[in-house]
C-alpha positions as protocol buffer text, in pm:
chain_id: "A"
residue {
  index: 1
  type: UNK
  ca { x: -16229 y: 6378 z: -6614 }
}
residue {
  index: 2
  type: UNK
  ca { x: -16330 y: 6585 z: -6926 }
}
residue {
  index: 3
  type: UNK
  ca { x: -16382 y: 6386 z: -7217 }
}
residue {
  index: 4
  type: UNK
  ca { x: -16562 y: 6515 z: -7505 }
}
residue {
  index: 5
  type: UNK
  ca { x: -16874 y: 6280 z: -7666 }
}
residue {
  index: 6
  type: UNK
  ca { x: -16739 y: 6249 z: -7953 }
}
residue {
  index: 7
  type: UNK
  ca { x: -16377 y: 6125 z: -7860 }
}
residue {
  index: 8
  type: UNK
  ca { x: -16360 y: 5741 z: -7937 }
}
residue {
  index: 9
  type: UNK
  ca { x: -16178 y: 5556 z: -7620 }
}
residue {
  index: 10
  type: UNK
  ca { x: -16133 y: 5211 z: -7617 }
}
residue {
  index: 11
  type: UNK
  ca { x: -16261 y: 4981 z: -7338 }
}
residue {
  index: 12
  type: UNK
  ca { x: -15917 y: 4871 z: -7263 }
}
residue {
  index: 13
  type: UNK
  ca { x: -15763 y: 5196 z: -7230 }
}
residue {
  index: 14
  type: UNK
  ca { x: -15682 y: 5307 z: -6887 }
}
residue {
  index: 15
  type: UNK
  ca { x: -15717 y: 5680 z: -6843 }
}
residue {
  index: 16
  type: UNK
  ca { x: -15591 y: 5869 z: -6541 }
}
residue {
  index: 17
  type: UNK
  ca { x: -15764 y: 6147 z: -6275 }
}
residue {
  index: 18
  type: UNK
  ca { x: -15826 y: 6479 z: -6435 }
}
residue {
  index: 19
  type: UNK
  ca { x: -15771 y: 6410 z: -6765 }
}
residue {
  index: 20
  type: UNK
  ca { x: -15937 y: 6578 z: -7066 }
}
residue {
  index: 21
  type: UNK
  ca { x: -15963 y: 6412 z: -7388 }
}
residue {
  index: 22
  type: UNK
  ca { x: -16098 y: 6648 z: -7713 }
}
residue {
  index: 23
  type: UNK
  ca { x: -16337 y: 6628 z: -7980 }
}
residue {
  index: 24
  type: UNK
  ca { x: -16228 y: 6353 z: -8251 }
}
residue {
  index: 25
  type: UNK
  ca { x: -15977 y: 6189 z: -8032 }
}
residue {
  index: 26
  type: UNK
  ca { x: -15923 y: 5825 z: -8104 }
}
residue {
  index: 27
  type: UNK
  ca { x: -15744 y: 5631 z: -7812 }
}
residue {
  index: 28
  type: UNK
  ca { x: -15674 y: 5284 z: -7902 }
}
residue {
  index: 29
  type: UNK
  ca { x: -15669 y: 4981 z: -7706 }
}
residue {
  index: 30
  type: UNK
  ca { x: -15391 y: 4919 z: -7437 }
}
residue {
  index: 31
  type: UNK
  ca { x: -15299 y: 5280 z: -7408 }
}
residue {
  index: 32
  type: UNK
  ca { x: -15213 y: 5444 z: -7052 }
}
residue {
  index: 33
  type: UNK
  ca { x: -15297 y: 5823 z: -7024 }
}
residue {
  index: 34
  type: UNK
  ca { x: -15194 y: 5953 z: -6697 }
}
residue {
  index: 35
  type: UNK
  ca { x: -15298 y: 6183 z: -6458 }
}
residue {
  index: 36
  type: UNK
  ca { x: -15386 y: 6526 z: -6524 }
}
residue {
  index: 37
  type: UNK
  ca { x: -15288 y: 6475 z: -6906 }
}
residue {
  index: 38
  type: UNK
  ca { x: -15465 y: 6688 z: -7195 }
}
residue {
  index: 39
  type: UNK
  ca { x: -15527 y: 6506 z: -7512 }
}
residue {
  index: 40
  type: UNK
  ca { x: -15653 y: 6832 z: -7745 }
}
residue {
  index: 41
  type: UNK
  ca { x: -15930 y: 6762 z: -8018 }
}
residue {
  index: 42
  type: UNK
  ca { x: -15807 y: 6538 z: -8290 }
}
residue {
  index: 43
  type: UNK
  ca { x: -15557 y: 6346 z: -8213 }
}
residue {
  index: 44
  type: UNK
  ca { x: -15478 y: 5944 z: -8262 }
}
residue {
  index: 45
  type: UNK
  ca { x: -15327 y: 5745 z: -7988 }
}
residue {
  index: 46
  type: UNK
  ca { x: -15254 y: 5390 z: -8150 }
}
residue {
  index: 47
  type: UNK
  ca { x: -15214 y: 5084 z: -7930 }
}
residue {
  index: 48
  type: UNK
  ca { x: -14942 y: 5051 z: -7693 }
}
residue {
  index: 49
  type: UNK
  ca { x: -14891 y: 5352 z: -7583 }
}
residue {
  index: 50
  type: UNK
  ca { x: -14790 y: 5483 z: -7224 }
}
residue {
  index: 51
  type: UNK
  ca { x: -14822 y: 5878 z: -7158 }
}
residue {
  index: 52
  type: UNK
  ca { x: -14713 y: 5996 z: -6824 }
}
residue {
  index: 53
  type: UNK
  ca { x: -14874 y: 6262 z: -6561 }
}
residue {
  index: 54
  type: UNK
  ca { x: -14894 y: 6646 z: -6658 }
}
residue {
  index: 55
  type: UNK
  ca { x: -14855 y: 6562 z: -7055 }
}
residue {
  index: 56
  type: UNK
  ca { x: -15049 y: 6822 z: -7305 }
}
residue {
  index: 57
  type: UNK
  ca { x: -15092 y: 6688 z: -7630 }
}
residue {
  index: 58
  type: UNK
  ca { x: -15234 y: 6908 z: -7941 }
}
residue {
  index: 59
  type: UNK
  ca { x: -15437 y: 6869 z: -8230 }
}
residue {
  index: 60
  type: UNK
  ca { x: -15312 y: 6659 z: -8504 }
}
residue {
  index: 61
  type: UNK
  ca { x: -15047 y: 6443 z: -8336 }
}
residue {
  index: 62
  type: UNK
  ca { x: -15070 y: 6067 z: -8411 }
}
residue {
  index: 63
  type: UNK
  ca { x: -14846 y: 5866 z: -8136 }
}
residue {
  index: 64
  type: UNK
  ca { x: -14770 y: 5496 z: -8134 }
}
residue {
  index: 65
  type: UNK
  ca { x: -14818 y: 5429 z: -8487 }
}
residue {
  index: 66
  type: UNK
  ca { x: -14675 y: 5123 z: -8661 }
}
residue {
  index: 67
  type: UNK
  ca { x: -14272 y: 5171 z: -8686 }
}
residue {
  index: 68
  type: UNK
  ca { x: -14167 y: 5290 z: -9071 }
}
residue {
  index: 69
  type: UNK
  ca { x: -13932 y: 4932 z: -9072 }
}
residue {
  index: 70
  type: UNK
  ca { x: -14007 y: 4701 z: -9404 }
}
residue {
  index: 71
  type: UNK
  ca { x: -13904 y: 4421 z: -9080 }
}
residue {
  index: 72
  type: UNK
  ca { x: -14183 y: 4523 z: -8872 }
}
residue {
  index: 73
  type: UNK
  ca { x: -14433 y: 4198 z: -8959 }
}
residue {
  index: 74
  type: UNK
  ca { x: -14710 y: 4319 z: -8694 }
}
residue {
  index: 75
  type: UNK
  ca { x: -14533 y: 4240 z: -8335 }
}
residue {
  index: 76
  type: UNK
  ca { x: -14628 y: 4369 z: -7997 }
}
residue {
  index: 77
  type: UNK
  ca { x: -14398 y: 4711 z: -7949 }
}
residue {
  index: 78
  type: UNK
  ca { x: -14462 y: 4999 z: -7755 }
}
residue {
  index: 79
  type: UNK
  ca { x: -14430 y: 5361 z: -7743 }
}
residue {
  index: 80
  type: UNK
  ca { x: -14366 y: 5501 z: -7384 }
}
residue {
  index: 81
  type: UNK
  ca { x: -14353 y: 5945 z: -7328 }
}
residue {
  index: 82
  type: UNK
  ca { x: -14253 y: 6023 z: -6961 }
}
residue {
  index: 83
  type: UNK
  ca { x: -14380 y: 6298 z: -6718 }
}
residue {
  index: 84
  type: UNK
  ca { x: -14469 y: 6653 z: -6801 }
}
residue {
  index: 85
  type: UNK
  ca { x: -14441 y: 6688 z: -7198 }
}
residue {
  index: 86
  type: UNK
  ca { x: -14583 y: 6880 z: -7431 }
}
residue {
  index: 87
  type: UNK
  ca { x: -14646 y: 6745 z: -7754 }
}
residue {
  index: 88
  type: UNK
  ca { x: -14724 y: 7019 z: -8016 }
}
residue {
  index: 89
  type: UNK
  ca { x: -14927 y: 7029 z: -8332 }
}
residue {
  index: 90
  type: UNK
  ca { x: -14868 y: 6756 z: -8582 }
}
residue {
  index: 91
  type: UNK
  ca { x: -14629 y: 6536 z: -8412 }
}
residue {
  index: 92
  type: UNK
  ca { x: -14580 y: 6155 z: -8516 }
}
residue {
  index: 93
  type: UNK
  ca { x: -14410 y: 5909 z: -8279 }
}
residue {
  index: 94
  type: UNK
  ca { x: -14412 y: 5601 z: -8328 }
}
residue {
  index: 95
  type: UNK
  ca { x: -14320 y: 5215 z: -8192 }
}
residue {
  index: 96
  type: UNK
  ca { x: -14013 y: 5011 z: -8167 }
}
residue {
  index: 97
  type: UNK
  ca { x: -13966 y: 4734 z: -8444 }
}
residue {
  index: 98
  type: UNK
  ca { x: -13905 y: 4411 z: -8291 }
}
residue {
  index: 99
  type: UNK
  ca { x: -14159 y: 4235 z: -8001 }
}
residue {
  index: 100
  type: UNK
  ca { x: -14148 y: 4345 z: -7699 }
}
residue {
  index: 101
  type: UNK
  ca { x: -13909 y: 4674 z: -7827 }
}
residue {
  index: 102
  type: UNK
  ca { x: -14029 y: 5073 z: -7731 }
}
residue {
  index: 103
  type: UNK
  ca { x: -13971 y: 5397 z: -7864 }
}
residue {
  index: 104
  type: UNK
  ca { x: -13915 y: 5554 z: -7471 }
}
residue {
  index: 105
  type: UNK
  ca { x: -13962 y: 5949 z: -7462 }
}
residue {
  index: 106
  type: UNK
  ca { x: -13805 y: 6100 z: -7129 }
}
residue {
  index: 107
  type: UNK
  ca { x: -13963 y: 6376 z: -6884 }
}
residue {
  index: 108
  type: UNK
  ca { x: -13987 y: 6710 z: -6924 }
}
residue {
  index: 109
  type: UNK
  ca { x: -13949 y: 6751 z: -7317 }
}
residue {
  index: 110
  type: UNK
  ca { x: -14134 y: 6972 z: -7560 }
}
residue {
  index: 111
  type: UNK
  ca { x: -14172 y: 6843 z: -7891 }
}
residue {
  index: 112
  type: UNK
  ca { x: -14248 y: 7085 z: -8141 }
}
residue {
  index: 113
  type: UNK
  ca { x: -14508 y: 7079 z: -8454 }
}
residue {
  index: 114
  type: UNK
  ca { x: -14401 y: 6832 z: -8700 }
}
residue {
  index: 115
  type: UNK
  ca { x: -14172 y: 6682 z: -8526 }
}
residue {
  index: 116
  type: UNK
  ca { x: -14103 y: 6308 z: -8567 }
}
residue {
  index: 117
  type: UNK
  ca { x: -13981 y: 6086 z: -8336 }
}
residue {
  index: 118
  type: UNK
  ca { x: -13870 y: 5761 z: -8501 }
}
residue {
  index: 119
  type: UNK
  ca { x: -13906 y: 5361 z: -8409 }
}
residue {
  index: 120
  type: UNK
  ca { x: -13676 y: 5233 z: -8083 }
}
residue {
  index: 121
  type: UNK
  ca { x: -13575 y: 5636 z: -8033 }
}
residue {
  index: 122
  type: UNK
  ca { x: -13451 y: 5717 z: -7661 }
}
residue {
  index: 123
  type: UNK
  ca { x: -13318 y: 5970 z: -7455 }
}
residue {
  index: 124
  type: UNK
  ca { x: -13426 y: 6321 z: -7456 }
}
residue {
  index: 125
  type: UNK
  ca { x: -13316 y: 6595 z: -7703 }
}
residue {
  index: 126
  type: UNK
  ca { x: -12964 y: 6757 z: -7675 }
}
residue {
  index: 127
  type: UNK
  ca { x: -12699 y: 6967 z: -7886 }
}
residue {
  index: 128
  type: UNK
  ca { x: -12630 y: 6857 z: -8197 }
}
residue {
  index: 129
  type: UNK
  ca { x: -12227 y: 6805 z: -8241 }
}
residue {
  index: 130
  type: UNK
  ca { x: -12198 y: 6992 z: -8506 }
}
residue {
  index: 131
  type: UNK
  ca { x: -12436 y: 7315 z: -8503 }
}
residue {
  index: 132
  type: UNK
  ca { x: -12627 y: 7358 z: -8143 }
}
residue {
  index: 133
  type: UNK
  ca { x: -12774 y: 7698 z: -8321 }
}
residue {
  index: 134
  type: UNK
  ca { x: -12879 y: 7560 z: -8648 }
}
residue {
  index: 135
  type: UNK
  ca { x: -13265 y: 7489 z: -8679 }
}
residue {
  index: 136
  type: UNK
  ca { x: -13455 y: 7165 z: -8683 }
}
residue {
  index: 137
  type: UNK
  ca { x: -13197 y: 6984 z: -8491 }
}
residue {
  index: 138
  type: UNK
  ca { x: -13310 y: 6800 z: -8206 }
}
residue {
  index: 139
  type: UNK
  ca { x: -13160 y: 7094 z: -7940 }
}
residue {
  index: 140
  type: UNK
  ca { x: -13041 y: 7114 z: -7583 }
}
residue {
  index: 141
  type: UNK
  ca { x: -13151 y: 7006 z: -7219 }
}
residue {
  index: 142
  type: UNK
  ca { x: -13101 y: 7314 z: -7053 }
}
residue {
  index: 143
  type: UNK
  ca { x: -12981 y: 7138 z: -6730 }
}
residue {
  index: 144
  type: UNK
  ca { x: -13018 y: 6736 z: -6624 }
}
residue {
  index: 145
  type: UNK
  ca { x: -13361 y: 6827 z: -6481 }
}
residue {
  index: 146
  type: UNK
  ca { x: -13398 y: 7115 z: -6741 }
}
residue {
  index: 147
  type: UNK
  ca { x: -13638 y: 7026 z: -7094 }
}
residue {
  index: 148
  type: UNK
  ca { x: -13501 y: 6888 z: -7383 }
}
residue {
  index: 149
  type: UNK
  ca { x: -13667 y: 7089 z: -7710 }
}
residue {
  index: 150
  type: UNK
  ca { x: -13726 y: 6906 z: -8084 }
}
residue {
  index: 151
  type: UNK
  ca { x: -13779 y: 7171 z: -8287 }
}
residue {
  index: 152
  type: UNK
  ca { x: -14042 y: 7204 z: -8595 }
}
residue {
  index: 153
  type: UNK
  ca { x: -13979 y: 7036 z: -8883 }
}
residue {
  index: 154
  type: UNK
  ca { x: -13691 y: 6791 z: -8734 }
}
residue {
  index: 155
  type: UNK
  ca { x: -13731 y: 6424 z: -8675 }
}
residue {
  index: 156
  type: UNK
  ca { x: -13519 y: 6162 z: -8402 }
}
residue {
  index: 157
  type: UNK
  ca { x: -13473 y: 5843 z: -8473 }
}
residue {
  index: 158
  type: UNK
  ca { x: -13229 y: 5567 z: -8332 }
}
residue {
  index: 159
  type: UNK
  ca { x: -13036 y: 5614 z: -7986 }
}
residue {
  index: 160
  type: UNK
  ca { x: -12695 y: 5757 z: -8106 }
}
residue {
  index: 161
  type: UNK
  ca { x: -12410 y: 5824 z: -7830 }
}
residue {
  index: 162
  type: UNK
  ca { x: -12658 y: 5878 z: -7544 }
}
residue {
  index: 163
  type: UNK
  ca { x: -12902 y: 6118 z: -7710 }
}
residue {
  index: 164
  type: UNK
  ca { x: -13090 y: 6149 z: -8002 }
}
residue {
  index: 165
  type: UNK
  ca { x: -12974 y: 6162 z: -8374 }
}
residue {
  index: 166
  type: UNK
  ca { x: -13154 y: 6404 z: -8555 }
}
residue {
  index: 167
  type: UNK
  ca { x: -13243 y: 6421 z: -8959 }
}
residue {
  index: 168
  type: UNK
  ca { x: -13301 y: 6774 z: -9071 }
}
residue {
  index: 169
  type: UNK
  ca { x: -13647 y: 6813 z: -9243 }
}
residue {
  index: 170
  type: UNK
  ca { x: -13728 y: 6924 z: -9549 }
}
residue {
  index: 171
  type: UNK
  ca { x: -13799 y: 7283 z: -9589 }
}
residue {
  index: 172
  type: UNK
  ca { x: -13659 y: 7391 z: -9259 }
}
């Protein structure tokens, strides 16, 4: 385990074998990091949160932060990212609204910088209906144990028809 002095880990965080955890990294209480995950320098993991084995995630990203819901009043939510991910620069996900609700990222998914990945989102990525080659759309799993891509500058929010509905971003 690799964890820089200056990273801030909470005692009730449980962090894996082999994982590395950068400069500036805040990892708040009751968050899982699994094995073999790389947490880069600067990056917030809020309370709640479950990361699976062989995850990368890189500078900037803030996961598990409190859903954007006026009903959210401060219950216990989570925010669980499978196996083998790679969360790029700049990323927000964050919790379900509602106690005992999660925001549940699959395996094998790379989330590109700026992406956002709304409250009580699930699934993995896949073809939007009406433009799979149009950018900042949450895109396609290549096969059913393929990855699922969210490109820059999109964000995913509620479970719609079995995979995610995306939101073009602004100035894609």
């Amino acid at each position: 385990m690799k964890i820089h002095p200056t990273a801030s880990i909470d005692p009730t965080a449980e962090v894996g074998e082999d994982v590395e955890i950068g400069a500036y990294s805040v990892i708040g209480a009751n968050v899982v990091i699994g094995d073999r995950t790389r947490v880069h320098s600067q990056v917030v993991i809020e309370q709640y949160v479950t990361i699976g084995t062989d995850c990368e995630v890189f500078p900037g990203a803030v996961l598990g932060g409190i859903p954007q819901d006026r009903k959210f009043k401060g219950e216990k939510s989570f925010l669980v990212i499978g196996n083998n991910n790679i969360i790029r620069e700049h990323v927000t996900m964050h919790r379900a609204a509602g106690a005992g609700n999660e925001t549940r990222i699959g395996d094998n998914n790379l989330i590109m910088a700026y992406g956002h990945i709304g409250q009580r989102a699930r699934g993995r990525p896949r073809r939007s209906r009406r433009d799979s080659r149009r950018a900042s759309v949450c895109t396609h799993r290549a096969s059913r144990n393929g990855w699922g891509i969210l490109q820059s500058r999109s964000g995913c929010s509620t479970l719609h028809d079995g995979g995610w509905q995306a939101k073009q971003g602004s100035g894609s």
